[in-house]
N, C-alpha and C positions, 0 to 999 in steps of 0.2 A: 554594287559590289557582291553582293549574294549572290544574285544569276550567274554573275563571271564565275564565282566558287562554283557553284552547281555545275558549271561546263566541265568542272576539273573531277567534282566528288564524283558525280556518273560513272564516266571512265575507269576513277579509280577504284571506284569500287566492282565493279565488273572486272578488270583484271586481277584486283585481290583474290578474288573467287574462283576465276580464271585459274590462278597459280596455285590454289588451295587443292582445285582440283588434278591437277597436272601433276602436283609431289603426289598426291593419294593413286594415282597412277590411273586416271583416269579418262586421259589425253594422251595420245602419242605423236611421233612426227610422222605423219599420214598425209598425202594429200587431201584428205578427207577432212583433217582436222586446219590446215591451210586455206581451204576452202573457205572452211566456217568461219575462219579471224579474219577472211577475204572480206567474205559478207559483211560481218559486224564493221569492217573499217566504211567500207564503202555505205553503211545507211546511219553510223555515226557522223561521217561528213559530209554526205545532202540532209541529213536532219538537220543539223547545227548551221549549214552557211546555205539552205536553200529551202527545205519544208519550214525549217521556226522565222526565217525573216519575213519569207512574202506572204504568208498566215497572218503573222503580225500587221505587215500591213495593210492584207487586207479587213482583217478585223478595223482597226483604224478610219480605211476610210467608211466601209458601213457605220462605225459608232457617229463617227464626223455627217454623215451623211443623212443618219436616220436624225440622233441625235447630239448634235454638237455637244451641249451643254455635261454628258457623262464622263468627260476625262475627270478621274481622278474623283468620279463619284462616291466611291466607296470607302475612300483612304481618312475618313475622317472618323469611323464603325472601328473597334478593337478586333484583334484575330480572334479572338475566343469566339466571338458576334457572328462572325461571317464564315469561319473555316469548317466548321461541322455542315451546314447546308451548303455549301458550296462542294467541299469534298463529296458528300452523298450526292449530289445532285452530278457530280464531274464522273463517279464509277458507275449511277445507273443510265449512264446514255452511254459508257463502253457499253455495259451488260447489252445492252440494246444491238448497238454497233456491232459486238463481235457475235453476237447472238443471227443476226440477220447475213452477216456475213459467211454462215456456214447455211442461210438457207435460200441467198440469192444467189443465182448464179452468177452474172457480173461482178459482184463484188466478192466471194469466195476466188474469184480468179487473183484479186489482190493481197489475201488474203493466204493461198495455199504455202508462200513460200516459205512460212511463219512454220508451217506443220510437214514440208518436207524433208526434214529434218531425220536422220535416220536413230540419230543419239540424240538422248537429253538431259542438255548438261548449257552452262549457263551462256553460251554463244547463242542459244536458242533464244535468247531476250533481244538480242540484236539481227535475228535471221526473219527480215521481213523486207516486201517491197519495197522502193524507193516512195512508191505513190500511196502506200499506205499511210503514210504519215501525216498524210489531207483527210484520211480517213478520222484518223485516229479523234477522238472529242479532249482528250488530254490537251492535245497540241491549239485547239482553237480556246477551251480554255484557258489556257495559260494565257494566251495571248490575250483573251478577255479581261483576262485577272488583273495585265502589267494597266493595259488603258483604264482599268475601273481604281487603278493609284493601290493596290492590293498585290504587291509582288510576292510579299513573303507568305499571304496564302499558297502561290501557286509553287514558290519554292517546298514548302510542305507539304505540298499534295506532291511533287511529283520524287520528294527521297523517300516517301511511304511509297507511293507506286513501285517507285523502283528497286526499293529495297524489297518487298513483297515478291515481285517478279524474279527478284535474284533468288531468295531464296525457295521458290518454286518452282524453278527451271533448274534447279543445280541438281548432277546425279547423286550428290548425297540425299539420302533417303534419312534424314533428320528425325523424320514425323516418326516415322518407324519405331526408329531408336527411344523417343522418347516416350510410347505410346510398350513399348514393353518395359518402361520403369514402373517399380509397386506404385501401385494406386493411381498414376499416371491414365489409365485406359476410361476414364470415367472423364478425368479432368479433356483427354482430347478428344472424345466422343461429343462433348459439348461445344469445342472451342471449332473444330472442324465445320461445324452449322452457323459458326459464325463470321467466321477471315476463310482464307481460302489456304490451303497446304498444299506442298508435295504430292500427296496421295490425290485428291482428285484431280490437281492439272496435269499432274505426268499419264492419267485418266484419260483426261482430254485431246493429249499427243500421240496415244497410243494406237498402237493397229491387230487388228486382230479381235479374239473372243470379249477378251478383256478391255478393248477399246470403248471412250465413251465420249468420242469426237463432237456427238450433236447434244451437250448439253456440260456442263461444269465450266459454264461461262467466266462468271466474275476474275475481277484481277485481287483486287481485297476485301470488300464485302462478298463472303459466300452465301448469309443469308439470302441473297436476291434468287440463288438457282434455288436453294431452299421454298422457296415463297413462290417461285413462279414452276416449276414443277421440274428442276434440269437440273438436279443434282443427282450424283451417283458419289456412294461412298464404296471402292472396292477394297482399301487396307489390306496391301498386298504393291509387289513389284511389275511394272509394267515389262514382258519380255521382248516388246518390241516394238518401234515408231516409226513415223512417217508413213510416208502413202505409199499405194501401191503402182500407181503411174512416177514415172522419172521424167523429169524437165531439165531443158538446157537451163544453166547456170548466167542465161543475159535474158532470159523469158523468166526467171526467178525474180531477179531485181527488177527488171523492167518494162515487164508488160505493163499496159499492151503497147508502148512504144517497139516492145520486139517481140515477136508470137512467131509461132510455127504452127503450121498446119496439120492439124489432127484430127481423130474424134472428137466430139466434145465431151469437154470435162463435167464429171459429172462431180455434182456439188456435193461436199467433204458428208460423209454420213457413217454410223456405227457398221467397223465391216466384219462378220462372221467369215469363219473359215473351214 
């Protein structure tokens, strides 16, 4: 019953935000802005009816395979037992994943459609390939999680995920806001080195001087770029995203099932100007 809610809070909660931003007048009716709910529709419904079933089953049969005897191994362990290493252990193999992703070429190819993106604002949490979502260690997680009889770890890890993502993709500038309240500047200065904000993933999307594409990895622990040497705090507004090459919009969602012929892309890096 929780997962089924989960299919519903997701959604909801990304067009809450969606709508939040749209009264604040930060959506228009744009082809541009068509596009992006294009996108997000389309990797909302191979996520849900094609990347999380056959994940699942193939996690299944390797568990069955390697080890029969692990269904439902864990479910006997309290949440408080298993959810803190299990969550740490689900955000540093993103860190990893997204991390490598901007330094292989191959897989930055899956990877671009996520950061071409010209605005950012909370579509940008669903502007990603269809075949990234094989990528993603969230998604085999989870599917670990349901076989190991531990569902409602993975339902918690992934409304922290995802609620972390919304509110780091969204064009409100929050961090900002709160980082000019008295005595505030001390309290986010600290908190910044530890979850990840606004300020360095909008960092991360960014193109230009101020761009810091090759590092502000993490989705919720930001200690990890802290610790491993790829953080950038710049507290300030990013004046502009996306990349500097343009892709078709069926090479976006679905490479490499659909490519065109070009230069080669060259893998996502901090670009001066």
């Amino acid at each position: 019953m929780a997962m089924h809610a989960l299919g519903i809070i997701l959604p909801v909660m990304f067009l809450t935000m969606f709508a939040i931003e749209a009264f604040g007048g930060h959506h228009t009716l744009s082809k541009k802005t068509f596009k992006e709910l294009g996108f997000a529709a389309v990797t909302i419904l191979t996520s849900g009816t094609i990347a999380a079933p056959l994940i699942g089953v193939l996690i299944g049969f390797a568990f069955n395979a390697i080890s029969p005897a692990t269904r439902g191994a864990l479910s006997g362990y309290g949440f408080w037992t298993i959810f803190p290493l299990w969550f740490f252990a689900d955000e540093f193999a993103h860190y990893w994943v997204h991390r490598l992703a901007h330094e292989w070429p191959w897989l930055w190819k899956f990877h671009r459609t996520h950061h071409s993106a010209e605005e950012m604002n909370v579509t940008v949490v669903y502007r990603i390939n269809v075949f990234w979502n094989f990528m993603l260690p969230q998604t085999w997680f989870a599917a670990a999680a349901i076989h190991l009889g531990i569902p409602m770890v993975f339902v918690a890890s992934t409304l922290i995920t995802f609620g972390i993502n919304v509110f780091t993709h969204t064009s409100y500038r929050w961090d900002l806001a709160l980082r000019r309240l008295p005595g505030m500047e001390p309290v986010m200065n600290v908190l910044e080195k530890i979850i990840t904000l606004p300020d360095t993933h909008h960092a991360h999307h960014g193109l230009g001087r101020e761009a810091f594409m090759k590092g502000n990895y993490a989705v919720t622990f930001f200690f990890f770029d802290v610790l491993l040497g790829t953080a950038r705090f710049p507290h300030r507004r990013q004046s502009r995203f996306g990349l500097p090459q343009r892709f078709d919009w069926r090479e976006e969602l679905f490479w490499p099932v659909y490519k065109r012929r070009r230069a080669k892309d060259p893998v996502a890096a901090p670009i001066a100007e």
